[in-house]
N, C-alpha and C positions, 0 to 999 in steps of 0.2 A: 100770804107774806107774814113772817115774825119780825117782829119788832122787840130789846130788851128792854124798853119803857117809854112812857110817853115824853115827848119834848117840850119841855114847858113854851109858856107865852114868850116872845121875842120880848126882853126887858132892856138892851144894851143897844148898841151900836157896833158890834165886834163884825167883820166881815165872817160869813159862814159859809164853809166848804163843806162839801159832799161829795165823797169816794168812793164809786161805782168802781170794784172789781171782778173781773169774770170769777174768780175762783180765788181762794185761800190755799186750798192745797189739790194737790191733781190727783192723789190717792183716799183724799179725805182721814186721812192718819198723818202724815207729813206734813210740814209746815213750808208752803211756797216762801220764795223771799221776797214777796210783796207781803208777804200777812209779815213776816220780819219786817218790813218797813215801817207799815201800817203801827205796829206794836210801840216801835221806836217813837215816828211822826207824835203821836198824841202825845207822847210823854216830852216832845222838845217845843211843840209849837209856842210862840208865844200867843199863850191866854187871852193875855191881855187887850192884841188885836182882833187873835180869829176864833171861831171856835170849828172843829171839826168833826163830822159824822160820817160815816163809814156804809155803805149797802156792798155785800157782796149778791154778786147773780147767782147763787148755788144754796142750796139747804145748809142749814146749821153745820160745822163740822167740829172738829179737834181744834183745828186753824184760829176758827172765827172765833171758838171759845177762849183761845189763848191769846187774839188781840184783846176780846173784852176782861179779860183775868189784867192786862196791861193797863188798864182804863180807858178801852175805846167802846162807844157805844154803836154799837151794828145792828143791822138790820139787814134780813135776809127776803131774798125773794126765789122762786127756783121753778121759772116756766121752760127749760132748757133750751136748747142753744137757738138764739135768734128768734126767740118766738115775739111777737111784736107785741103781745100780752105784758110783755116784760117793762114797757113805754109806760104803758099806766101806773106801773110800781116804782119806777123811775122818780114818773113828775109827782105819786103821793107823797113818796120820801120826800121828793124836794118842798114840798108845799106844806109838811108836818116839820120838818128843821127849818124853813123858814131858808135855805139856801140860799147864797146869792150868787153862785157858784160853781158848777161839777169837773171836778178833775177824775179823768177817765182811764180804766186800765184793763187792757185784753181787748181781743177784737169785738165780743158781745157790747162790752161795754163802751167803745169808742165808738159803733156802729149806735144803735140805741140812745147811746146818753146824747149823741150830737140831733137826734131829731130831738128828744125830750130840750135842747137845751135851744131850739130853731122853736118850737113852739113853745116852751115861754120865755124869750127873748133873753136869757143868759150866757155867758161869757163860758165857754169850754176852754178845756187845757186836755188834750193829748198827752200820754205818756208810754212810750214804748221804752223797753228794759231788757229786749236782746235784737240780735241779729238772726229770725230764723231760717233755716232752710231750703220750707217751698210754704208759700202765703197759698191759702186755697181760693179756686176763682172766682169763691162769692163772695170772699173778703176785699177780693182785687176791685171788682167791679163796684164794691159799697164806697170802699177809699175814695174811687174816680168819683162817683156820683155827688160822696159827700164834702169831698175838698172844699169847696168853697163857706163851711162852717167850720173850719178850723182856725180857733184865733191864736192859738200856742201848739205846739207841739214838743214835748219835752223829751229829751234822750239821755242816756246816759254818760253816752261814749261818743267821738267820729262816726263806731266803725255804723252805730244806730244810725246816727244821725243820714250817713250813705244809704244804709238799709230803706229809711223812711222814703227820702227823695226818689231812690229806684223803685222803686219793687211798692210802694204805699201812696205816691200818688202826693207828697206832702210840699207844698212849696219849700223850698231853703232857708226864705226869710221869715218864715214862722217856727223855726226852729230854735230852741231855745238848749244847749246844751250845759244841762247840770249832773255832773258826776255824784253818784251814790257815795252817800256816809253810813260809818258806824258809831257806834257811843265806843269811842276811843280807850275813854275811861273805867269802862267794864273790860277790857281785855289787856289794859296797860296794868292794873292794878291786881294782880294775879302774883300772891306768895310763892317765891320758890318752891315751898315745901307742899304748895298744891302738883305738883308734878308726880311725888314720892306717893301721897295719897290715893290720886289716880292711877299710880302704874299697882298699888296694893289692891286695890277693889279690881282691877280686869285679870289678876293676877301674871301680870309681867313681871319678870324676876327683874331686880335692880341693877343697872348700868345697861341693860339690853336696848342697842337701837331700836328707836321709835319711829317709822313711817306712816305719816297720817294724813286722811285726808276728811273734810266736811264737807259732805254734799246731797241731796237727793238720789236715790239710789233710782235714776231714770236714765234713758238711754241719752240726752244730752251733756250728762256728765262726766261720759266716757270712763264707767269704771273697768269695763272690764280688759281697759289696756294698760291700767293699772295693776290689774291682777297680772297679767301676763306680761310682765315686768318682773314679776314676785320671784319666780325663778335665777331667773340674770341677777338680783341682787342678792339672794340668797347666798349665789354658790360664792359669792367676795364678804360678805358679808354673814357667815352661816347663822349667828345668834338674834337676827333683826325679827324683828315682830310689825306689823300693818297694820292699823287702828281704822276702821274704815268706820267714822259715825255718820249716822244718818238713817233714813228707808226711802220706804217708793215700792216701784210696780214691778222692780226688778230684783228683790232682797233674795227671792228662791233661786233664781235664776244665776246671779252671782255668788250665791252660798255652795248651789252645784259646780260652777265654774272653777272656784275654787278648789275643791274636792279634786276635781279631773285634771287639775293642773298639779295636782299633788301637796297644795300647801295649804291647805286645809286649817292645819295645827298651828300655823305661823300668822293667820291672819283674824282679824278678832272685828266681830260686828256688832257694833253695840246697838243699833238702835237710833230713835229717836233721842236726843240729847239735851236736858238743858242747861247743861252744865261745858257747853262748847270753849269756854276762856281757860278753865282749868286743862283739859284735854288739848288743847293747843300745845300747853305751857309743858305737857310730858311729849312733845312730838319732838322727835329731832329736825324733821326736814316734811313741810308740810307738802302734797300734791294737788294740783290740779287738774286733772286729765281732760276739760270738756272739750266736746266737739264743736259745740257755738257759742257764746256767751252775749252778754250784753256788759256789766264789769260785774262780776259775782262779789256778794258780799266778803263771802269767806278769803277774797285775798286780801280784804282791810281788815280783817280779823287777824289773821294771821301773821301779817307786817307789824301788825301794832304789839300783838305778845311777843314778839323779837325772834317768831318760827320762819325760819330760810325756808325761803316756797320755789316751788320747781314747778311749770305753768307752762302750759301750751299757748303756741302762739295764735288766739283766736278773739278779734274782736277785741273787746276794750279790756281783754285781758294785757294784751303786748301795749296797752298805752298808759298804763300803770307803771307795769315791771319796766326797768329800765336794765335790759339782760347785762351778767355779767357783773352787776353795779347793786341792783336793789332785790336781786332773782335772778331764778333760771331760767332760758325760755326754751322750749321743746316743740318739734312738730306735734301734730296732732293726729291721735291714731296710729301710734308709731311706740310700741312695748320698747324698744330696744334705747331709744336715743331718753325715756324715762328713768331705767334702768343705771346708764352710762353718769347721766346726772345725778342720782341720787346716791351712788355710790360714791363719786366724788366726793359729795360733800359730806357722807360720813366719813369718808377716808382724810378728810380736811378741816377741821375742825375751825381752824383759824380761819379760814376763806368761810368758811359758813359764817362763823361769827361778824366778819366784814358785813356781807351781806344784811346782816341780821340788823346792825349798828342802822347803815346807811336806809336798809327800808323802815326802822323804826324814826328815822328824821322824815323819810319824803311821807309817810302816812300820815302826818300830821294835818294837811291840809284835804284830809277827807272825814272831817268828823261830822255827825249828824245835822249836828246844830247849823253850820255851816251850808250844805244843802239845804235842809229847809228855811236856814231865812232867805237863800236866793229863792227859793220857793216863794215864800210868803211874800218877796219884793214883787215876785212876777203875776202875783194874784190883784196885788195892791194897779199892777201898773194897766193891767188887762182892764177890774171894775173904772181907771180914769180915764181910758180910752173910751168904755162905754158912757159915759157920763159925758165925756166932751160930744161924742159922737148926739146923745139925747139932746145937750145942749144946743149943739147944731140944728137941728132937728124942730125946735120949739118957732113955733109960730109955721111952720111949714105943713104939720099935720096937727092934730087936736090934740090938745092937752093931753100929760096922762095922769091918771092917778098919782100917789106917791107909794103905794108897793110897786107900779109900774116904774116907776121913774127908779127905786132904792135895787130894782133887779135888773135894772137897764133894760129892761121891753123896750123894744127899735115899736 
């Protein structure tokens, strides 16, 4: 297990969380949008209360390095998947930060962190972040067995929220739903003439439609109905250009796709990107193609630099967009009715701009900070439930220590 430094002596009284996530990124080049979170979280939390530490389950990557470049301090462990070796790494982190605390993300990490948190008598928080699928049947069966250690469970969206309850075994009233934010103000605050800039360096010639989208270049992003779209808009549109930023496990695989569909010349791959606010700010009309979601960061990205988004109807993406109104909403897996959308709204400038106006007011109420202090309220209310619960508790079994009593050990 790495660790990037020791954790000094517990000096305060700040409650302290511990972030057990399965992985940072799924290609170990690409950045998951949990390590975007993660990146975010440390830089909004308030100090003053919490403090927060980070274990991913996976070797060092690109990812974990670019939360701690953010100022998160992490710690890696990498027994892969399930291995119950992973329990020990678990409770050392917890017992080297001094945790009071684990909020848990990916199945490794929900399975694992809820015994590590059943044997030393700590308060879990759940968090699931899409809707996938097909759940595999050791996962189904870990759910069943471990339900009754779940004191929160956090979602992003309904459509989670239904996922959990069906398919995960989650009671309903342990469900806490908090919609993902972004730092609003990293993507509001983007100069016009960063557009001009961006289209100079990919070398897009000036005034050429922009279609863009950010995402992982993985098969739940559904680019390559994206691509096959490329055509249909083309022939109404012949000067458009595609801005596809991002990677993944699929970047060859859709750089060939592209080629065999013929437009090859017209769509442009950048890469991993960290410069996503500016590259928004040169898109005319951003996309979202996935097949599943939980609520994708990149549509509060996009809202908030004033990019018309055209978005498939999946999961907590249609409970965002309000179609018509704040976006466009499209099936899914469906080249054609993408195509039909996006050319509208180039062909409409006005109507795009509506859109543009009216999602830059409904984003407002997803900015980071916002999320995380319902967060940090839900951390506060879980350690007073343990506490009353120890309260109760006193004089019916023996005394406990006071590290016993400060991590709420039943």
């Amino acid at each position: 297990m790495e660790t990037q430094s020791h954790t000094p002596e517990r000096t305060d009284d700040r409650t302290r969380v511990l972030q057990v996530v399965d992985k940072f990124s799924i290609d170990g080049e690409s950045i998951h949008g949990i390590a975007r979170l993660m990146s975010w979280w440390v830089n909004v939390l308030d100090r003053e209360r919490f403090e927060m530490n980070i274990l991913g389950l996976k070797a060092p990557s690109k990812a974990g390095r670019y939360i701690e470049r953010q100022g998160g301090q992490v710690f890696y462990s990498d027994y892969g998947r399930l291995n119950p070796a992973s329990i020990l790494d678990i409770a050392k982190v917890v017992r080297q930060t001094r945790a009071d605390l684990l909020h848990l993300h990916g199945y490794k990490a929900c399975t694992l962190g809820r015994v590590v948190g059943a044997l030393l008598g700590m308060p879990v928080v759940l968090h699931e972040h899409a809707v996938f699928p097909t759940v595999p049947p050791y996962q189904k069966l870990a759910d069943w067995l471990l339900a009754p250690l779940n004191d929160r469970v956090v979602v992003n969206c309904e459509a989670v929220a239904e996922f959990c309850v069906e398919r995960r075994s989650v009671d309903p009233e342990n469900i806490e739903v908090i919609f993902n934010g972004v730092p609003l103000d990293e993507f509001r605050d983007v100069p016009d003439s960063a557009a001009q800039e961006a289209a100079d360096e990919l070398g897009i010639d000036s005034g050429a439609p922009v279609v863009g989208t950010v995402a992982r270049l993985e098969e739940q992003k559904g680019i390559t109905h994206l691509l096959n779209a490329v055509p249909a808009i083309k022939a109404k549109v012949p000067e458009m250009k595609i801005l596809i930023v991002g990677d993944g496990t699929l970047r060859g695989e859709l750089e060939d796709e592209a080629r065999q569909l013929g437009v090859a010349d017209d769509v442009i791959f950048t890469g991993e990107r960290r410069d996503v606010a500016r590259l928004y700010k040169l898109m005319d009309v951003k996309v979202i193609s996935s097949v599943y979601e939980g609520t994708t960061l990149t549509v509060f990205e996009a809202m908030a630099t004033g990019t018309p988004v055209v978005a498939t109807t999946v999961d907590g993406v249609e409970e965002v967009i309000e179609d018509g109104r704040t976006g466009v909403l499209v099936p899914p897996k469906e080249p054609a009715p993408i195509a039909d959308a996006v050319t509208d709204l180039l062909g409409n400038p006005d109507r795009a701009q509506r859109l543009s106006e009216r999602a830059e007011e409904a984003v407002k109420e997803y900015d980071v900070r916002t999320s995380m202090r319902r967060i940090e309220n839900l951390y506060e209310t879980l350690l007073s439930e343990r506490q009353e619960y120890d309260s109760a508790m006193e004089g019916v079994v023996e005394p406990k220590s006071d590290n016993q009593r400060r991590s709420g050990k039943r």
